[in-house]
C-alpha positions in Angstrom: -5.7 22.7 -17.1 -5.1 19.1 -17.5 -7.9 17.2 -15.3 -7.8 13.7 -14.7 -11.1 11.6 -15.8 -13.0 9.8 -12.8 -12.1 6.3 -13.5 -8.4 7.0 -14.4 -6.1 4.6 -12.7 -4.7 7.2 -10.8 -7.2 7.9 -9.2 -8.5 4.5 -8.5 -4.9 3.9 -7.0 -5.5 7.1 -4.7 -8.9 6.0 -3.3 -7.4 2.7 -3.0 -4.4 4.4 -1.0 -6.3 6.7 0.3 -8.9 3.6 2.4 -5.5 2.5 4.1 -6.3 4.3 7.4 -9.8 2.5 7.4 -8.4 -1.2 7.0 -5.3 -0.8 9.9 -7.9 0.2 12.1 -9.7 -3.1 11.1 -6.8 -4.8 11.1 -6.4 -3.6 14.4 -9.5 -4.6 16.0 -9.1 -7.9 14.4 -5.5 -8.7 15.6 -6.9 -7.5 19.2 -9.9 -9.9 19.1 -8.0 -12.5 18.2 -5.2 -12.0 20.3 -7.7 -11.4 23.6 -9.7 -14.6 23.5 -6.0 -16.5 22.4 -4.5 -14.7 25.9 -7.7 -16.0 28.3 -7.8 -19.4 26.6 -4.1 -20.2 27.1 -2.6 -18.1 30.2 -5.6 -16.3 32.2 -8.3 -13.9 32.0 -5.5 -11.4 33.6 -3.6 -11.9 30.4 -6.6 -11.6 28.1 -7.4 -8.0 29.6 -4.0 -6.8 29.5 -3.7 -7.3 25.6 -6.9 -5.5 25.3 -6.3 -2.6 27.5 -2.6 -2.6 25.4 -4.3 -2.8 22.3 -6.9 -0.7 22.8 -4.1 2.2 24.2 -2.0 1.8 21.0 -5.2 2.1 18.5 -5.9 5.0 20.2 -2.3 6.7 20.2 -2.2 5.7 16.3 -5.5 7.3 15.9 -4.3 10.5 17.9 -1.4 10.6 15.9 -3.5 10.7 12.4 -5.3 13.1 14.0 -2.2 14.8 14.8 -0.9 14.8 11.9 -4.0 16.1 9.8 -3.9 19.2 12.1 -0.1 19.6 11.0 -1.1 19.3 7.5 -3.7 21.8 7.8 -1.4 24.4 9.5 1.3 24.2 7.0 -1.0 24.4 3.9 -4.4 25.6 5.0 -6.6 25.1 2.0 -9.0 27.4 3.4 -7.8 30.8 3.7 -11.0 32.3 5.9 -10.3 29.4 8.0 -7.8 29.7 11.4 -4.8 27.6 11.4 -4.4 24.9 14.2 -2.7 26.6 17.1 0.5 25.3 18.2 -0.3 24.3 21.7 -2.9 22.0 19.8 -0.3 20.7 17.8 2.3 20.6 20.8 -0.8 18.1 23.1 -1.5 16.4 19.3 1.8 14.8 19.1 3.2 15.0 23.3 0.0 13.8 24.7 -0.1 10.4 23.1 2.7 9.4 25.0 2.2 10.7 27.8 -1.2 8.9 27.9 0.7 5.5 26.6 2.8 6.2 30.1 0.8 6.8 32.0 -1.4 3.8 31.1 2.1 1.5 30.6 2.8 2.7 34.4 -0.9 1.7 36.0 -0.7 -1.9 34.6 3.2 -1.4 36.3 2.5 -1.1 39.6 -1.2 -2.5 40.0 -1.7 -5.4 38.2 1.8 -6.6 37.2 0.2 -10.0 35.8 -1.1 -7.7 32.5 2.3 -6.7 31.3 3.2 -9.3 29.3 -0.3 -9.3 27.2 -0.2 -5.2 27.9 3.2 -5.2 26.1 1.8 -7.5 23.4 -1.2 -5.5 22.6 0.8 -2.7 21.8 2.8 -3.5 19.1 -1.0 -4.2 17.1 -1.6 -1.2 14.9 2.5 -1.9 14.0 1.9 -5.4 12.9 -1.9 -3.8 11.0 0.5 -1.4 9.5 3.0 -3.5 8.3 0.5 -5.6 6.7 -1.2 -2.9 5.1 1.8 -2.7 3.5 2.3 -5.9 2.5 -1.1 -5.7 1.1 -0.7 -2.5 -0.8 2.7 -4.1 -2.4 0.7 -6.9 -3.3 -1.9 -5.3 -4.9 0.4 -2.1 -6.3 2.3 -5.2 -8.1 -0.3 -6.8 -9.8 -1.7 -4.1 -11.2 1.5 -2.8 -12.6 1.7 -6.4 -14.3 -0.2 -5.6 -17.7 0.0 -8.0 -20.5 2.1 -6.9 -23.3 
């Protein structure tokens, strides 16, 4: 068996790769931040709550959905073999609950406070924009390393 050394670049490039879920969520929290005191300072304290409360309702559907996902990952391959497989029902309220929960929340802000939609609306579309520049980032830094000097 062929096994890799520790500092191969391989498996730099997977712990690199693997840290990804780590800097969206920063990312996240950054972008929201930002975005929150931007909303109060220019429209209204109304606005400034509605991106948080949509920011903080995507993070956690994109963090329900990585969780969702591991539990799929673990029922297809299940390293463990004494272990139980995730049940489907878990699976089922893993993927269906998120938006149900996103509804819900997107319905609340709806019908009681109507001046939150806009920055509501905003705030979810946060762990998108953190994930699109996580991947910007990992281009960046996939392409330079790639660049060796001849």
């Amino acid at each position: 068996m062929s096994e890799r050394p520790q500092g191969s670049p391989s498996d730099l490039m997977e712990a690199f790769l693997s840290s990804a879920y780590r800097r969206i969520l920063r990312i996240t929290v950054l972008l929201t931040l930002a975005a929150t005191l931007a909303a109060t300072a220019f429209f209204n304290w109304q606005a400034g709550v509605g991106v948080a409360l949509g920011s903080l309702l995507a993070g956690l559907n994109f963090v329900w959905l990585h969780h969702g996902t591991e539990l799929m990952v673990r029922r297809m391959v299940n390293p463990n073999p004494g272990e139980a497989a995730p049940s489907k029902l878990r699976l089922l309220l893993a993927f269906v609950g998120r938006y149900i929960c996103v509804m819900a929340g997107a319905y609340v802000i709806l019908k009681s406070y109507p001046r939150m939609l806009g920055g509501f609306i905003a705030g979810l579309a946060f762990p998108i924009l953190a994930a699109m520049s996580e991947g910007v980032y990992e281009a960046v830094v996939t392409s330079r390393n790639d660049q060796t000097p001849d």
